[in-house]
Structure formats: C-alpha cells, structure tokens
N, C-alpha and C positions, 0 to 999 in steps of 0.2 A: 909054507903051506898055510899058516896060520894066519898070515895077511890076505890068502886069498880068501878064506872063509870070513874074515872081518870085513872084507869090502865087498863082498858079495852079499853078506848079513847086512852093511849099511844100504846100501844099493837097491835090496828088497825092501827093507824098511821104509826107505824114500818113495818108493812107487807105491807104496802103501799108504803114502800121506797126499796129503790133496791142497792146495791153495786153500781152497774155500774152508777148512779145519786151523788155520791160523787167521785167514783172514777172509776179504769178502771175494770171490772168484769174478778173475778178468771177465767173463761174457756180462758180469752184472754192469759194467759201465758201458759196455758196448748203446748207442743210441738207438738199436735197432730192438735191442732187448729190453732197453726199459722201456720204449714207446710201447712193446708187448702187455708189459707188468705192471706199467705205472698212468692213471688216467687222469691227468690236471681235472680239479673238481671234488674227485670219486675217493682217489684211493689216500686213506686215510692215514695218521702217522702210524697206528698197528701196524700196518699194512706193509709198512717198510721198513719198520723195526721186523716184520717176519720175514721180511724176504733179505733185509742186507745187515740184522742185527744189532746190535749197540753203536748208535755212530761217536766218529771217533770225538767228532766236536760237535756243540750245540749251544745255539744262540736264541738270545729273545729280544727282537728290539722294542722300542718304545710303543710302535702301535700294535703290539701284541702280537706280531707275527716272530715265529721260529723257523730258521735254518739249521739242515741237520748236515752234517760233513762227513761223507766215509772219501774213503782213500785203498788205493789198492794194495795189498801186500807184496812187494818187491822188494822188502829191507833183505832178504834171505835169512830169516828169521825163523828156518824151520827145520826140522834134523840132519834131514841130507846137506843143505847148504853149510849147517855148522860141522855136522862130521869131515865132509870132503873138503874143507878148509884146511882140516889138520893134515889130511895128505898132502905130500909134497905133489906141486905140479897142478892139482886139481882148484887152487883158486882162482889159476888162469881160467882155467874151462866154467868156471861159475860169472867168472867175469865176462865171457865171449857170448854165455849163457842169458845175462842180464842184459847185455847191447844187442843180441837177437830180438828179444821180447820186444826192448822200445823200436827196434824198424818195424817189428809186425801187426804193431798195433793197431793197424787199420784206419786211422782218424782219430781215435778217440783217446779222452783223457785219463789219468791217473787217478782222479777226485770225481764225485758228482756231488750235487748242491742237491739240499731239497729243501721247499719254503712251504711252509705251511699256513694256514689262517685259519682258527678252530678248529684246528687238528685235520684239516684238508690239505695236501697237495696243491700249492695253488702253481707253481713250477719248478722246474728242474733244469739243470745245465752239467755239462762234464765235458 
C-alpha cells in the first residue's frame, strides 16, 4: 500500500512540473512561434533573454556581432524522469517516452540560434 501512495505522490508531483521550469518549453522552437515573438531588426537581446532566459552558450565574434544558443530540455533532467528511473520497469517507458517526442516534432529543431548586432536580432535558425 505504501508503494502505491509513493508513486502516486511521485506521479502528482510530476504533473506539477512543467518543461519550461527546468528548461526552455518545446513550442519556444517551434518556427511558427518564434516568427510570432521574435522580429529580425526589432526585438532586442532583453527581449529574448525574457522570453527564453539565460542561453545556454554565447558568443562574440570579431565584428562584434553575438550569438546566443538555447537548447531544449530533453536530458530528463527533472523529478518525475529521475524518480521513475528508480522503479523497475519505468525507464523503459521514459525511454518510449523520449522516442515519441523526437517523431512528434513537427519539423523543428532541438536548438535555436539567435545573432545579434547592437544588441538587435539580426537572425534566427533552429
């Protein structure tokens, strides 16, 4: 009785958690959504630091333009993923879980690019 209430407590706690709370949420790569949120020209490096946070990498090259790199969170890196590991049987289903996601992706990438020039958006790719 006591395993049920532990995997029932982990189980609620997981759908309590959300991608976007470890890391930056799938629809933020989708090209449909950044072409919504993001305006070559306009929208500026704030601007994407507030919508996708601290990116993971950041570059400056020689003519003073910077590239920012996020990346999606699919390492399973988040409580339900590491609890249900420790059940027997359940990292099959995180793994069946993980090979869903990359078929469903719809086109798009795991990364998106963003370039900057005075702290402008000059383009984007994922």
């Amino acid at each position: 009785m006591k395993k049920i209430y532990a995997i029932a407590l982990l189980l609620w706690l997981g759908a309590c958690s959300t991608g976007g709370a470890l890391g930056v949420g799938n629809e933020k790569f989708d090209p449909a959504w950044i072409r919504q949120h993001v305006v070559t020209g306009k929208t500026t490096q704030q601007d994407i630091q507030a919508l996708y946070g601290e990116p993971e990498q950041k570059q400056t090259s020689a003519s003073n333009s910077d590239t920012w790199i996020y990346s999606k969170n699919r390492s399973g890196n988040n409580f339900l993923s590491m609890a249900t590991g420790m059940i027997p049987g359940m990292s099959t289903v995180n793994q069946a879980s993980s090979v869903a996601d990359i078929h469903k992706k719809e086109g798009y990438g795991d990364t998106v690019w963003f370039w900057f020039k005075n702290g402008v958006v000059t383009n984007w790719h994922n």
